[in-house]
TIZA-94369 format. One line per 2 residues: number of its first residue (from 1); their letters; for each residue z, y, x of C-alpha. Coordinates in Angstrom, 1 decimal. Layout:
BEGIN
NUM> a> Z/Y/X  ...
//
This chain:
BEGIN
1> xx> -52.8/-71.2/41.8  -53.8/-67.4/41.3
3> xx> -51.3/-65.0/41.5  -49.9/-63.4/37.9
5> xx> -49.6/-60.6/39.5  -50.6/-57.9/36.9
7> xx> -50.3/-54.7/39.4  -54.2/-54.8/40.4
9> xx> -55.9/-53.3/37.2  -60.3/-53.4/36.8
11> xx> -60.3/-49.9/36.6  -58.1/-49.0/39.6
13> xx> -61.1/-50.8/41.5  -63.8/-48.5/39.9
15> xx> -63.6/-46.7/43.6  -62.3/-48.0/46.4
17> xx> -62.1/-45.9/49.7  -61.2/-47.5/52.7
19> xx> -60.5/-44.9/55.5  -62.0/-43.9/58.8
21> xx> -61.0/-41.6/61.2  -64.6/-41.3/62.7
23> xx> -65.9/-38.2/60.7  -62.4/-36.7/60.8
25> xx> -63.9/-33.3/62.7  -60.7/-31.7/63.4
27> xx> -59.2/-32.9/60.4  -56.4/-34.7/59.8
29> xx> -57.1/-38.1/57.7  -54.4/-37.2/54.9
31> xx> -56.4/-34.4/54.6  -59.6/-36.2/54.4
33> xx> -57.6/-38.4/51.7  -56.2/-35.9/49.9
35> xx> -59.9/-34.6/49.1  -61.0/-38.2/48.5
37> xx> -57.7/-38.8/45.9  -58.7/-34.8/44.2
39> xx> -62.9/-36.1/44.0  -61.0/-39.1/42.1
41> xx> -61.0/-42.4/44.4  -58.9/-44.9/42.6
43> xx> -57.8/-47.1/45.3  -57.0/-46.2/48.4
45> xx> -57.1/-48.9/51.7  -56.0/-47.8/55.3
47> xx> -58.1/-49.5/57.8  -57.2/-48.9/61.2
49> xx> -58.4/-50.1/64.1  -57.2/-48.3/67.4
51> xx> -54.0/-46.4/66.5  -50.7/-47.8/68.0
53> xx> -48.2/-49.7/65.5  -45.9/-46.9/65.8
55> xx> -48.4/-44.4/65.0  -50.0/-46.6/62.4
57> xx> -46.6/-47.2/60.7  -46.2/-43.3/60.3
59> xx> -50.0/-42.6/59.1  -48.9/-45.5/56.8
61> xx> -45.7/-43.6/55.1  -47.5/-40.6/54.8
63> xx> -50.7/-42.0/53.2  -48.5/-44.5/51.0
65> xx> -46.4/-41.3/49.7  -49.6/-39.0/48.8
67> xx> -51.7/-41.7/46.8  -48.3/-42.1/44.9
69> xx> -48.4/-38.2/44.5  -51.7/-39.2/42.9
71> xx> -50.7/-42.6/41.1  -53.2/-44.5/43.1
73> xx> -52.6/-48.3/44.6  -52.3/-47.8/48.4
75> xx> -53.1/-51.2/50.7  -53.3/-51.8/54.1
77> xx> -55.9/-53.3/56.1  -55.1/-56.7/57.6
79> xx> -51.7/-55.9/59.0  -49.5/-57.5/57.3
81> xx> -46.3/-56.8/59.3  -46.9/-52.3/58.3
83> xx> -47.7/-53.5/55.0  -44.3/-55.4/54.2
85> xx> -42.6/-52.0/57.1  -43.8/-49.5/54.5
87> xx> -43.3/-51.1/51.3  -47.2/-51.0/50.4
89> xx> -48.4/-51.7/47.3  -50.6/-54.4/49.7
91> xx> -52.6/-55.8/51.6  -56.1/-56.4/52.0
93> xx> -57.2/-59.4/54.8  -61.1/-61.0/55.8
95> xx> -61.9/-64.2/56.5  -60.7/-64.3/60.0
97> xx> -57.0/-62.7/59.0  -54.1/-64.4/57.8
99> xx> -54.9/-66.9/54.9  -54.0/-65.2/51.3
101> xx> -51.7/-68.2/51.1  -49.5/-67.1/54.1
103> xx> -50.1/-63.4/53.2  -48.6/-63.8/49.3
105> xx> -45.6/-65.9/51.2  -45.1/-63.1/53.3
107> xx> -45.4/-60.1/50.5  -44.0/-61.8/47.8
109> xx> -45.2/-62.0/44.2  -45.4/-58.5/43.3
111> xx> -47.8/-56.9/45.7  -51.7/-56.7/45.8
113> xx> -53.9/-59.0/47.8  -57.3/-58.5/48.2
115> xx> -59.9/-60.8/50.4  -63.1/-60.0/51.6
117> xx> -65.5/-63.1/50.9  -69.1/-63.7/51.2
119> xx> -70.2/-67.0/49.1  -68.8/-68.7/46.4
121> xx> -66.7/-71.1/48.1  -64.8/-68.4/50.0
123> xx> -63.9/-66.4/47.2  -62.9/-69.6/45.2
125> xx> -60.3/-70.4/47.5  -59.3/-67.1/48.0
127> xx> -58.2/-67.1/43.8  -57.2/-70.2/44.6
129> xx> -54.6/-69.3/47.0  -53.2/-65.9/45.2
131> xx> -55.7/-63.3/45.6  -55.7/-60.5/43.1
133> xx> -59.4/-59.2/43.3  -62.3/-59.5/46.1
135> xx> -64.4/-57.8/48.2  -68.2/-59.2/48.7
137> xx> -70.4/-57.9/50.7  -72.5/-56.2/52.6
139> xx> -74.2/-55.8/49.7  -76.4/-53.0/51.4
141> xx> -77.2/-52.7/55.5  -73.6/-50.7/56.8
143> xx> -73.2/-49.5/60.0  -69.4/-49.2/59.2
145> xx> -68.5/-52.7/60.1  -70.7/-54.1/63.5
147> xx> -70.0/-57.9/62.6  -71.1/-57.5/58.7
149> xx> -73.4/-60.3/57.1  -75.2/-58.9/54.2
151> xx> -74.5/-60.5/50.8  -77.5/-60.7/48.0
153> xx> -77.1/-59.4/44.6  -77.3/-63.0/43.5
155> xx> -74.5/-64.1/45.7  -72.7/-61.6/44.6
157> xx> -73.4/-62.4/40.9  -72.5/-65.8/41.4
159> xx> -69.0/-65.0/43.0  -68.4/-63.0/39.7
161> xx> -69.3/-65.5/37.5  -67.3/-68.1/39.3
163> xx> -63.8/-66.6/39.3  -61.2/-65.0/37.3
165> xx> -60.3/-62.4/39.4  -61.8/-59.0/39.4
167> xx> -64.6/-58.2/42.2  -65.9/-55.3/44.5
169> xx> -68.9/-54.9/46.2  -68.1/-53.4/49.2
171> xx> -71.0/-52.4/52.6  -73.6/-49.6/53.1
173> xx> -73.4/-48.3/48.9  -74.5/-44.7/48.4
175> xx> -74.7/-42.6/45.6  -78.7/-43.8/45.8
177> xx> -78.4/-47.5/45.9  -75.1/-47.7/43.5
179> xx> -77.5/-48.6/40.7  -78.8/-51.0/42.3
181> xx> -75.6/-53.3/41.7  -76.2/-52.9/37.7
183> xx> -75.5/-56.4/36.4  -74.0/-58.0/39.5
185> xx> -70.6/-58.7/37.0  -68.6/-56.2/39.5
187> xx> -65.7/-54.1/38.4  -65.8/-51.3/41.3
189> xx> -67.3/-50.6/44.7  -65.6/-49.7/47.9
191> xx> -67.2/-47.5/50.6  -66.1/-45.5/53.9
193> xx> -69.4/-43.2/55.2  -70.2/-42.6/51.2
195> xx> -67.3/-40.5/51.2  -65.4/-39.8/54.2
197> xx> -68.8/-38.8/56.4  -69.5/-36.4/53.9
199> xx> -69.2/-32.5/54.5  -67.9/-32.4/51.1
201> xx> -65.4/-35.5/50.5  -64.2/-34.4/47.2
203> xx> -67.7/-33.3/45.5  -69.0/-36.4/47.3
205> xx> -66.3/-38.8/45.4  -66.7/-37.1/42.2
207> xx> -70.4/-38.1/42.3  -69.7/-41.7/43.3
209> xx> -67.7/-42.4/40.7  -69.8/-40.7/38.2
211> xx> -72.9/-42.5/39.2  -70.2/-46.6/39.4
213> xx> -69.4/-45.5/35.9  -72.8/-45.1/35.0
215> xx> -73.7/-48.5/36.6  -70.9/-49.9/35.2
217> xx> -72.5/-48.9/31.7  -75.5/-50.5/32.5
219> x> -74.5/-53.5/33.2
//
């Protein structure tokens, strides 16, 4: 059964950042999120992949408290355990994590899930088993994630038409290939290097979301 969770809204997918702390050039990454949440990201997703779980857990309560500052939903990559420490609003796991099934038992009803999926099938049993919304891809070549496996448009197409739940298109979009998703039946896109390896994070979110709503309107 899908969850009934009602805490994952369409629009609060429009823009989806998942962090990075590769371009952080002397920066702190709550600062780099700060000027993500101020160019107007509406979802916000800690991915981390080499900090410690004690330092993780911290980076966790301070990230969780600014996008509630900024009334954004705030999830955690794969780990489940800082997700459930912190009080996230959720989680968000990929094929090879812990099943949505055993994530939802873990979280409760309340909180977010979100799945990474590739064809039909997987995303079909990821509604099936309690995720709130999905993320397909790589729609685009990404050099974010080394073990990506590019999507089509007309997988991704497919995937929308087949569930209920609301879906994200998420590897190697850019403000110059966003168009490109026009009519895929997507609700949002998430990206890293689009805005947080940009000079200019919050000028470079503004225009993202400016040119997904005018996909959006296309489609």
């Amino acid at each position: 059964m899908r969850s009934v969770n009602t805490a994952c809204r369409e629009e609060d997918l429009l823009l989806y950042a998942v962090t990075d702390r590769s371009w952080l050039g002397g920066h702190t990454l709550y600062e780099q999120a700060e000027r993500a949440l101020k160019g107007g990201v509406t979802f916000v997703q800690l991915r981390e992949k080499t900090l410690d779980e004690a330092a993780f857990l911290e980076e966790a309560k301070e990230i969780q408290k600014l996008c509630a500052r900024y009334g954004v939903p705030f999830v955690i990559n794969d780990n489940v355990e800082i997700a459930a420490a912190v009080n996230a609003d959720g989680v968000h796991v990929g094929q090879s994590d812990m099943e949505a099934l055993d994530v939802r038992r873990k979280l409760g009803p309340d909180k977010i899930i979100g799945v990474s999926a590739q064809t039909v099938e997987q995303a079909l049993k990821a509604q099936e088993h309690g995720a709130d919304y999905l993320g397909v891809g790589a729609v685009f070549p990404t050099g974010s994630k080394a073990d990506a496996v590019e999507v089509s448009h007309e997988t991704v197409k497919s995937i929308c038409e087949a569930v209920d739940i609301p879906v994200i298109a998420i590897g190697g979009i850019t403000k110059e290939n966003v168009k490109e998703l026009a009519g895929c039946g997507i609700c949002g896109i998430a990206v890293i290097s689009a805005v947080f390896a940009q000079e200019d994070i919050e000028s470079a979110a503004r225009e993202l979301r400016e040119r997904t709503e005018e996909m959006l309107r296309e489609s």
